[in-house]
BALOBA-1460 file (C-alpha; in Angstrom, 3 decimals):
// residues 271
<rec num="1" residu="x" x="-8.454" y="-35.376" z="26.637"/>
<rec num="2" residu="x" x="-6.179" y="-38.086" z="26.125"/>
<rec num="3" residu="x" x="-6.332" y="-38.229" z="22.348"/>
<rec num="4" residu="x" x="-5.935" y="-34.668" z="22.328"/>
<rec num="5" residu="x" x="-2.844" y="-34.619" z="24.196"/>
<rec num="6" residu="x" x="-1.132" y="-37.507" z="21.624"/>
<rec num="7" residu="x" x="-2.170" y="-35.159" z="18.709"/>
<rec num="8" residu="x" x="-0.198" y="-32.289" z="20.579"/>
<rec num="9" residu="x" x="2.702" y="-34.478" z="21.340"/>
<rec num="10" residu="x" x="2.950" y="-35.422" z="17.628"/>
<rec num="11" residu="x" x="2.139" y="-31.546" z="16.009"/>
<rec num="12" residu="x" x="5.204" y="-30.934" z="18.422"/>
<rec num="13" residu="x" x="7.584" y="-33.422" z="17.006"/>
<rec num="14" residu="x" x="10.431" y="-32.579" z="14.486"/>
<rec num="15" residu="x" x="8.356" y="-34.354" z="11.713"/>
<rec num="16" residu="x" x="5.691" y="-32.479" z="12.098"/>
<rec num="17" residu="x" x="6.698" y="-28.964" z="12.319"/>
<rec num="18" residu="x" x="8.789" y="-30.107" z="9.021"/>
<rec num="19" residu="x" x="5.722" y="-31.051" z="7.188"/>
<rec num="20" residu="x" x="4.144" y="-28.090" z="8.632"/>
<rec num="21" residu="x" x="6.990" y="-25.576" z="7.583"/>
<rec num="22" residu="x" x="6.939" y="-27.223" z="4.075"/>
<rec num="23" residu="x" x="3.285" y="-26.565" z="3.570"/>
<rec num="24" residu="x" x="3.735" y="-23.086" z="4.962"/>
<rec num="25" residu="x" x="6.269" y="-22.924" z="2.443"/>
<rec num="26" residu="x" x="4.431" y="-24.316" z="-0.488"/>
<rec num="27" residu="x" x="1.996" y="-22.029" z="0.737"/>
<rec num="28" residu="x" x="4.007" y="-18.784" z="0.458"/>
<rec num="29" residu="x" x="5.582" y="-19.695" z="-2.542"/>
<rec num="30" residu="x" x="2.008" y="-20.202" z="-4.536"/>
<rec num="31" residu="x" x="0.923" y="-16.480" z="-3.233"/>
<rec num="32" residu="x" x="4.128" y="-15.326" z="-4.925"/>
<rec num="33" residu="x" x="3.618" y="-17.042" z="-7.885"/>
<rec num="34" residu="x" x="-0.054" y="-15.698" z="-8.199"/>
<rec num="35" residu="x" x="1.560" y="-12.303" z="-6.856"/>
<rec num="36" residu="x" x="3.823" y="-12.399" z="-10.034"/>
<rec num="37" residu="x" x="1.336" y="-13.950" z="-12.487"/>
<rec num="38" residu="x" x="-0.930" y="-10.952" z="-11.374"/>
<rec num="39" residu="x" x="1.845" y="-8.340" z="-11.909"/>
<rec num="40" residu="x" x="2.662" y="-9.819" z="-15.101"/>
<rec num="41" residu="x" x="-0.732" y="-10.093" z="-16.647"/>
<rec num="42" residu="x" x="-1.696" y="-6.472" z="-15.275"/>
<rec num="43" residu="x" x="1.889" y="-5.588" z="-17.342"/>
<rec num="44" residu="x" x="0.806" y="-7.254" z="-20.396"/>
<rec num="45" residu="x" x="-2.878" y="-5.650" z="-20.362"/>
<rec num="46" residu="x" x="-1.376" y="-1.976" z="-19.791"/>
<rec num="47" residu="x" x="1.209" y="-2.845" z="-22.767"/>
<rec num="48" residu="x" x="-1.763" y="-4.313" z="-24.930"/>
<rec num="49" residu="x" x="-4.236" y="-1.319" z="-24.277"/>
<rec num="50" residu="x" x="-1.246" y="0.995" z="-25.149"/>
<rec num="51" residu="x" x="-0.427" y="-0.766" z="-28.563"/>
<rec num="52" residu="x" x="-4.436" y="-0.896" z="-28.649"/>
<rec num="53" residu="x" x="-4.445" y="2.966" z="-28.448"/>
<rec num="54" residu="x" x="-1.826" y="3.487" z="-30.883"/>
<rec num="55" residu="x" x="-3.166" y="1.066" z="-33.651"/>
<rec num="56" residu="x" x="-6.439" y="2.753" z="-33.100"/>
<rec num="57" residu="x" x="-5.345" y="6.354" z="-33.427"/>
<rec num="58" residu="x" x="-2.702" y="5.246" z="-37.059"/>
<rec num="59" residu="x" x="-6.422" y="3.309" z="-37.792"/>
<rec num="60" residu="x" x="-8.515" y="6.756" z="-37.702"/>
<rec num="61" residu="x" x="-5.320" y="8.953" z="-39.156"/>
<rec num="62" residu="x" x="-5.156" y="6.509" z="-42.082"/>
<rec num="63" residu="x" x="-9.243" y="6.618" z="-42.507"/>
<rec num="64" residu="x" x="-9.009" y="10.519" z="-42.090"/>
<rec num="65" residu="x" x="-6.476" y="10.077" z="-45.491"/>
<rec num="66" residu="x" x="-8.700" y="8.263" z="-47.103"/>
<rec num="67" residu="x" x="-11.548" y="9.840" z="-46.610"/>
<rec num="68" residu="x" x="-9.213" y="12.775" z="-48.145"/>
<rec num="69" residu="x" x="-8.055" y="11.048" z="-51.265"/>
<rec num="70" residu="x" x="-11.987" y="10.133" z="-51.705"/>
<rec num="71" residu="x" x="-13.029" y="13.245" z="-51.250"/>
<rec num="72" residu="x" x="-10.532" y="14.523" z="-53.791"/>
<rec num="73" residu="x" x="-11.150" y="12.225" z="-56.893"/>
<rec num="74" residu="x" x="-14.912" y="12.985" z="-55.853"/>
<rec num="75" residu="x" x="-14.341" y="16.631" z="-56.736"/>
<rec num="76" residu="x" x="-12.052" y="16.157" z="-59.552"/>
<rec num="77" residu="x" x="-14.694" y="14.285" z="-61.190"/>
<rec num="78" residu="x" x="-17.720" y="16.414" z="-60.154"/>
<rec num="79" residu="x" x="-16.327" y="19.420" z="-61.290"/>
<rec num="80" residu="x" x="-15.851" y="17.998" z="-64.482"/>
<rec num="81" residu="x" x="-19.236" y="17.438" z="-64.835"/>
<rec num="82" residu="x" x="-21.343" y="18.745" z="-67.559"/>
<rec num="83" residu="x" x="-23.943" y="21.758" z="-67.933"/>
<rec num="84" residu="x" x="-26.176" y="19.336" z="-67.362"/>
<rec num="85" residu="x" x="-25.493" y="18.271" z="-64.104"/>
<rec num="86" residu="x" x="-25.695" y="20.040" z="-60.469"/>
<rec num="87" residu="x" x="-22.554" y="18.336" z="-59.437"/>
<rec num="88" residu="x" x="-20.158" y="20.638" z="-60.100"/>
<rec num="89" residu="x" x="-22.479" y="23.897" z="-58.793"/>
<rec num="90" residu="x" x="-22.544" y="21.877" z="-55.387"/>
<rec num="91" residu="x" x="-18.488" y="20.765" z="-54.827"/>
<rec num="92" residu="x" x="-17.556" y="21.492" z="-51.193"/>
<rec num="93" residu="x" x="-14.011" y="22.219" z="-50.875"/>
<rec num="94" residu="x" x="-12.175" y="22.577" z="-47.220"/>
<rec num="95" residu="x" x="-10.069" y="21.584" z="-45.083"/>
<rec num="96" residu="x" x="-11.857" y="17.593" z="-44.829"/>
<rec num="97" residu="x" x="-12.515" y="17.880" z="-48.725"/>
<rec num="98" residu="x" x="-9.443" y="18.889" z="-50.385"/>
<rec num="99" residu="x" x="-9.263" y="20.082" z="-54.168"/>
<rec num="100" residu="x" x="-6.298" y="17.983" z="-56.340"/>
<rec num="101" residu="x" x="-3.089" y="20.212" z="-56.487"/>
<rec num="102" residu="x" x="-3.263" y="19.591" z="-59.781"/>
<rec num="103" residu="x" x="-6.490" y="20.796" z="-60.579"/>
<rec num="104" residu="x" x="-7.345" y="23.846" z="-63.268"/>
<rec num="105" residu="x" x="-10.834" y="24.384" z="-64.503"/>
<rec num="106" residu="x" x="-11.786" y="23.302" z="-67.793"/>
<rec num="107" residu="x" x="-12.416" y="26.785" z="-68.908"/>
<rec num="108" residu="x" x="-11.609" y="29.973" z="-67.521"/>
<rec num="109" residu="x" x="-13.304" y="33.028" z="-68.592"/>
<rec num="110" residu="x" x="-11.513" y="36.782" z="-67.931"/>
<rec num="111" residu="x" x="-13.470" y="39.123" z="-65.599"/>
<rec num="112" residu="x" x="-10.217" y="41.377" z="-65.348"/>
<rec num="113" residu="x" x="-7.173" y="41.679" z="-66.478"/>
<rec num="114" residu="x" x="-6.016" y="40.136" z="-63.335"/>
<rec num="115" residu="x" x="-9.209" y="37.838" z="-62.174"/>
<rec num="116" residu="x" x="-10.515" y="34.556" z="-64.047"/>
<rec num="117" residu="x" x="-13.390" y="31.749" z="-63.326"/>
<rec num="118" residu="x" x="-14.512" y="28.876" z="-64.315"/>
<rec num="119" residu="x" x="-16.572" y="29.973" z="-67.994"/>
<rec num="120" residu="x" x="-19.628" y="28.443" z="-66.627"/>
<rec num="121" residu="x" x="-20.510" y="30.990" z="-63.732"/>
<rec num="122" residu="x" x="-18.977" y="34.209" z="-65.770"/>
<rec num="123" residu="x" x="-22.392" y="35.409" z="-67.194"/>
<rec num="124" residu="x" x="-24.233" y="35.239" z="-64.209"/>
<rec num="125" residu="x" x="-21.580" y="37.027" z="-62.389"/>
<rec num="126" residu="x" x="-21.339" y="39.545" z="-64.689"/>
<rec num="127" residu="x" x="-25.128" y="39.962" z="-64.615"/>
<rec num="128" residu="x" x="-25.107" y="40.446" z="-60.761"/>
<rec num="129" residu="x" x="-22.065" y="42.958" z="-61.308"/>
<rec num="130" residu="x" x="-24.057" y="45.141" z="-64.021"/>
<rec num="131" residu="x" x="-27.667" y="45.122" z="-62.097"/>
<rec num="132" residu="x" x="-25.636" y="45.924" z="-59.060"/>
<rec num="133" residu="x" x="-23.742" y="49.002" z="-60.909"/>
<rec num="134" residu="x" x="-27.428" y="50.042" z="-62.553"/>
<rec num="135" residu="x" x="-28.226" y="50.073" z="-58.995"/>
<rec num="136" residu="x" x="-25.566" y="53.304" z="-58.500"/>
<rec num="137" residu="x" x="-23.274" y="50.524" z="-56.560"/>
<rec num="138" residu="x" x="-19.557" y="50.520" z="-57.394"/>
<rec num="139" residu="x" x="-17.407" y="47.042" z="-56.700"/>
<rec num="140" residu="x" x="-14.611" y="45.132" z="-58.130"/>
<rec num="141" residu="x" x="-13.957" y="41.509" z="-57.734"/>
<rec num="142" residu="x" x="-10.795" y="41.570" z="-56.296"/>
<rec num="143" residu="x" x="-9.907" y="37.947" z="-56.351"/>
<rec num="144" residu="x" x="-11.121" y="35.060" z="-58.179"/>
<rec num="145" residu="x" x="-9.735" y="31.745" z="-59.363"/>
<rec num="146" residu="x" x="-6.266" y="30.930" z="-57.661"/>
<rec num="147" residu="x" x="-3.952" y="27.878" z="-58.877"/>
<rec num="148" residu="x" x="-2.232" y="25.402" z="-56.118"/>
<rec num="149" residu="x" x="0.696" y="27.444" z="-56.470"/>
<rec num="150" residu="x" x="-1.042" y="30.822" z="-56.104"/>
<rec num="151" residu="x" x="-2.717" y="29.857" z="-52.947"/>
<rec num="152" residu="x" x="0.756" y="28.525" z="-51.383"/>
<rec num="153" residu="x" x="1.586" y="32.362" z="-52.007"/>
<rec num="154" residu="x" x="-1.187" y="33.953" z="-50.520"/>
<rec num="155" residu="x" x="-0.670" y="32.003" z="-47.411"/>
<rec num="156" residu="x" x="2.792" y="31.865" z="-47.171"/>
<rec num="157" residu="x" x="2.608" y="35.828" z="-47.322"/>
<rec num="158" residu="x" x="-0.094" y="36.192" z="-45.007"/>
<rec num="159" residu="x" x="1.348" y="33.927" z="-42.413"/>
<rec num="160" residu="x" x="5.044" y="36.234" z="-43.177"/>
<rec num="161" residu="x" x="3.062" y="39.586" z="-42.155"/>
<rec num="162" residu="x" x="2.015" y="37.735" z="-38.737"/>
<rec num="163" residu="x" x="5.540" y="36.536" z="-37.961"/>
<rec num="164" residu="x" x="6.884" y="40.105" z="-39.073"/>
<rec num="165" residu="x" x="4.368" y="41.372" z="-36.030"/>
<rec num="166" residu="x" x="6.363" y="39.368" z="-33.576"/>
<rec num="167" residu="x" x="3.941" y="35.962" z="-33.540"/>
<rec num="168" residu="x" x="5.361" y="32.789" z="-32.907"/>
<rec num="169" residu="x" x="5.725" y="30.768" z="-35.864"/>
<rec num="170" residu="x" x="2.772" y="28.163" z="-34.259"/>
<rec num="171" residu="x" x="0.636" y="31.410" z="-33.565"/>
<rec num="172" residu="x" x="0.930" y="33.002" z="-37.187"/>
<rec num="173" residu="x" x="0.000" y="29.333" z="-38.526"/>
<rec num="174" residu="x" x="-3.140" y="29.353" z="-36.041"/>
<rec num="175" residu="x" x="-4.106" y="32.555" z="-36.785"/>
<rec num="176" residu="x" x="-3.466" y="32.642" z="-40.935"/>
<rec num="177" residu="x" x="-4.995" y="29.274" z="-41.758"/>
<rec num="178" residu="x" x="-8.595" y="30.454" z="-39.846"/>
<rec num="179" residu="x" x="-8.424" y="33.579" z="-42.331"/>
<rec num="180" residu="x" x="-6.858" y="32.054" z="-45.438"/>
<rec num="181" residu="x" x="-7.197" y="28.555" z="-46.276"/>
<rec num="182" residu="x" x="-5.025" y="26.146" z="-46.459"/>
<rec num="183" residu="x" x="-3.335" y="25.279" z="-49.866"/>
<rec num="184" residu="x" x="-5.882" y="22.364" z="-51.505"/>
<rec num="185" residu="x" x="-8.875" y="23.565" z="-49.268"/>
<rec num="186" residu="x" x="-9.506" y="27.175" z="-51.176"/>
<rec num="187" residu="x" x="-12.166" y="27.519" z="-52.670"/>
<rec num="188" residu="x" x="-10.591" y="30.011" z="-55.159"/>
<rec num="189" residu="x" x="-9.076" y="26.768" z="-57.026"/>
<rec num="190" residu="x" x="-12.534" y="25.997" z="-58.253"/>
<rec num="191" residu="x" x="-13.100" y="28.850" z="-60.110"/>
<rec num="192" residu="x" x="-16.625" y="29.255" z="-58.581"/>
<rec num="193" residu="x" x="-15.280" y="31.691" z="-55.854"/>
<rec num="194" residu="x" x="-14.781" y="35.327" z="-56.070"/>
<rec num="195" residu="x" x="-13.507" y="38.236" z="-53.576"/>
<rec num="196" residu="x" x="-15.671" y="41.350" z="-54.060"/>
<rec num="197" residu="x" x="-15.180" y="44.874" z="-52.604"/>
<rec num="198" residu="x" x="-16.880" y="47.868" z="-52.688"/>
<rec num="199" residu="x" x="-14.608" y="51.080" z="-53.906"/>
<rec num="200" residu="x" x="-15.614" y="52.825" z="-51.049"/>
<rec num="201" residu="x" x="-13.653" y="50.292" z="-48.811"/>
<rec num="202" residu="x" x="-10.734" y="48.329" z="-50.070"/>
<rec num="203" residu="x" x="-10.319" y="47.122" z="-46.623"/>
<rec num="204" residu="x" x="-10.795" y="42.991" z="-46.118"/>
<rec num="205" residu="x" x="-12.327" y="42.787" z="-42.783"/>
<rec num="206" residu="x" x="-15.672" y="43.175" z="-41.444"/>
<rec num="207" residu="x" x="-16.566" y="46.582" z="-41.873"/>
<rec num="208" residu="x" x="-16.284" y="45.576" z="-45.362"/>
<rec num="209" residu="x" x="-19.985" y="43.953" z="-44.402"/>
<rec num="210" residu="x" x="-21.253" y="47.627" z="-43.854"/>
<rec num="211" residu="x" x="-20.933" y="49.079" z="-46.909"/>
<rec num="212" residu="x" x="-23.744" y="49.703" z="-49.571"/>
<rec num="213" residu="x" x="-22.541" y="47.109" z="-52.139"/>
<rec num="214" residu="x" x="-22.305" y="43.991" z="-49.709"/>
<rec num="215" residu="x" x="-25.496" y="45.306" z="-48.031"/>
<rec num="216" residu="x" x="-26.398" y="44.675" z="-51.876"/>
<rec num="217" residu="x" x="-24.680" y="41.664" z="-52.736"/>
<rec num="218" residu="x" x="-25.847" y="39.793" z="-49.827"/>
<rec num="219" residu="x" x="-29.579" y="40.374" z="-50.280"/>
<rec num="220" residu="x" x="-29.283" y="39.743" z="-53.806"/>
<rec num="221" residu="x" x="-27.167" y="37.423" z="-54.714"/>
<rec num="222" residu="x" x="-28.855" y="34.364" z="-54.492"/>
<rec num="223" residu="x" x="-30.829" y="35.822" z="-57.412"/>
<rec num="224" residu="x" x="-27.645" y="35.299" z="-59.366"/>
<rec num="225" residu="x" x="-26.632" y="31.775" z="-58.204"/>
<rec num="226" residu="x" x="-24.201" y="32.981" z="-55.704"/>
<rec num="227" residu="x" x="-24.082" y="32.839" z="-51.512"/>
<rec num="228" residu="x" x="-22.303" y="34.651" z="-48.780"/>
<rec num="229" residu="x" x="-19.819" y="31.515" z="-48.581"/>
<rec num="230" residu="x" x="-18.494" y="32.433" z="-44.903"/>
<rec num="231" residu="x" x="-21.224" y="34.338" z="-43.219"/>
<rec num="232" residu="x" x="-21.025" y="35.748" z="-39.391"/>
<rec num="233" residu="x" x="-21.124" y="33.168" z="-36.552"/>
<rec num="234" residu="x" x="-20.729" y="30.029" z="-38.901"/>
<rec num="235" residu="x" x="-16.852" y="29.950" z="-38.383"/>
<rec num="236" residu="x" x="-17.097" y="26.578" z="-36.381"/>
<rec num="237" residu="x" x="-18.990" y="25.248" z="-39.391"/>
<rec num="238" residu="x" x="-17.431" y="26.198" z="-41.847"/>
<rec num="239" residu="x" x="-13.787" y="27.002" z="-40.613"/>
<rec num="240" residu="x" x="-13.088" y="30.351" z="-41.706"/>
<rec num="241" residu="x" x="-14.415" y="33.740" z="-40.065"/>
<rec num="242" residu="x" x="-16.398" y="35.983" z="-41.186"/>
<rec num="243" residu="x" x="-15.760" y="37.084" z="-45.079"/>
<rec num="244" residu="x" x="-18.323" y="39.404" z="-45.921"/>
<rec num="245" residu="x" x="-16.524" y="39.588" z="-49.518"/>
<rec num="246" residu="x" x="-16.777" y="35.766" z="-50.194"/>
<rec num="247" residu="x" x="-19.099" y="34.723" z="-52.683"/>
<rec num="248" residu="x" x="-19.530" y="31.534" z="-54.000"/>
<rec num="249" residu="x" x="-21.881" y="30.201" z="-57.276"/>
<rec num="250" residu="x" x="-23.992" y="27.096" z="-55.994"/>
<rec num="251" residu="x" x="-26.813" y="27.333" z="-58.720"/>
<rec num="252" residu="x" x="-29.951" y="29.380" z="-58.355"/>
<rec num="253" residu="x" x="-32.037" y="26.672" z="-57.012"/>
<rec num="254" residu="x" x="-29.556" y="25.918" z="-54.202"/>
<rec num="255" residu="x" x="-28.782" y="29.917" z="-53.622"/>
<rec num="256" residu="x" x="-32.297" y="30.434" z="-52.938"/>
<rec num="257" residu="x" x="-33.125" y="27.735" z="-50.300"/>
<rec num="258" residu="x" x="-29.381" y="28.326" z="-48.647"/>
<rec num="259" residu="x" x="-29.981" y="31.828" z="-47.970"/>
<rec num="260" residu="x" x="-33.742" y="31.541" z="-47.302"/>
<rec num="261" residu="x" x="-32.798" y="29.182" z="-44.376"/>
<rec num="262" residu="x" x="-30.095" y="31.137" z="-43.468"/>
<rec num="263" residu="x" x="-27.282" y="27.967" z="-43.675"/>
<rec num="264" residu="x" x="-23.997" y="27.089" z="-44.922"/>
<rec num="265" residu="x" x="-22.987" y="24.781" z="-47.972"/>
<rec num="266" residu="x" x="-21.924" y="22.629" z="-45.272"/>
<rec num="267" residu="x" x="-25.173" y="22.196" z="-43.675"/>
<rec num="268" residu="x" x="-27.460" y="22.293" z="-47.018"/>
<rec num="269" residu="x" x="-25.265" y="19.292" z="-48.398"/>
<rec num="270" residu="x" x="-25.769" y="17.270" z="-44.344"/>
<rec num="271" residu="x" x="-29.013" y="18.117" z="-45.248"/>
């Protein structure tokens, strides 16, 4: 009892409560520091995540570009190709495989006075467009190969008629570029596309899929070398509705076995 009395008496002296308030001190002033380290790391990790995020998202935009420019030089050069070769029957050309502005096909054969493809699909569409006429069918290709500049047209005027309905500009982009593609991502600039309509109905919308000649065309074109490019419930594949006009030449072999399994370019090239 004694000894704990002393050790009282000297906890109670000036000295002591000095030392004591100095290590109370110390004591307070190491929690802040840890207080502030903690605040400053946890301000340094939320700045480094952030400039994480936006390295990672100019990363992916400049793969996305080129994956582009790839994809581009890849079609340049396959559609170049040679009789020989399947290449060129096979391009795929949207809005993640983009055609060279530049582009023109090698050769371009009249169908029309006003339509033109590439020479190496015109006598099998012409074949499909006589049997189909021997057939008592009456169509027209209404559209065929379109230049860069024709395209940027064609949008441009179809986004116009939108805006002239009282869309927003962001609405009549939405709306135009799921109906008409995007300049560089038509299939038109190939050459191997072509827009046909029956003379019954000149309309270009999906009644268009009712009439005798694309009743026709679709069952029989394959025979030809040609598919139904954008056919019904394949817009999320392919990004552009329903076009029961839109025919494309892929080669008979590849014509057969697309519409046989009832797919897309897309999904016959994944495949």
């Amino acid at each position: 009892m004694k000894l704990i009395k002393e050790l009282q008496k000297k906890m109670d002296s000036p000295m002591a409560l000095m030392a004591c308030g100095a290590v109370v001190g110390l004591a307070a002033g190491v929690l802040v520091t840890i207080f502030w380290a903690q605040n400053a790391i946890a301000e340094e990790r939320t700045e480094f995540l952030s400039d994480k995020g936006e390295l990672t998202e100019q990363n992916e935009d400049l793969e996305e570009e080129l994956s582009k420019a790839n994809a581009v030089l890849n079609n340049d050069e396959a559609l170049a190709g040679g009789a020989d070769t399947q290449d060129w029957q096979l391009v795929l050309v949207n809005e993640d495989h983009p055609l060279d502005a530049a582009y023109v096909p090698g050769s371009l054969t009249d169908i029309s006075a006003q339509c033109q493809v590439d020479s190496r699909i015109a006598a099998d569409l012409q074949q499909m467009l006589n049997d189909g006429m021997a057939q008592g069918l009456s169509m027209y290709v209404t559209s065929a190969y379109r230049s860069y500049d024709r395209q940027v047209e064609t949008f441009n005027a179809s986004m116009k008629n939108r805006l002239d309905q009282g869309m927003s500009p962001l609405d009549a982009y939405q709306e135009t570029s799921i109906q008409v593609a995007l300049p560089g991502t038509s299939e038109h600039a190939t050459g191997l596309a072509v827009d046909i309509i029956s003379t019954q109905y000149g309309e270009l919308d999906e009644r268009q899929g009712d009439t005798a000649e694309q009743q026709w065309l679709m069952a029989h074109c394959w025979e030809y070398g040609f598919i139904l490019r954008y056919p019904p419930d394949k817009s999320e594949i392919t990004g552009i509705i329903y076009e029961p006009w839109h025919y494309r030449y892929v080669g008979k072999e590849a014509a057969k076995e697309i519409t046989e399994k009832g797919i897309t370019l897309e999904e016959y090239l994944d495949s």
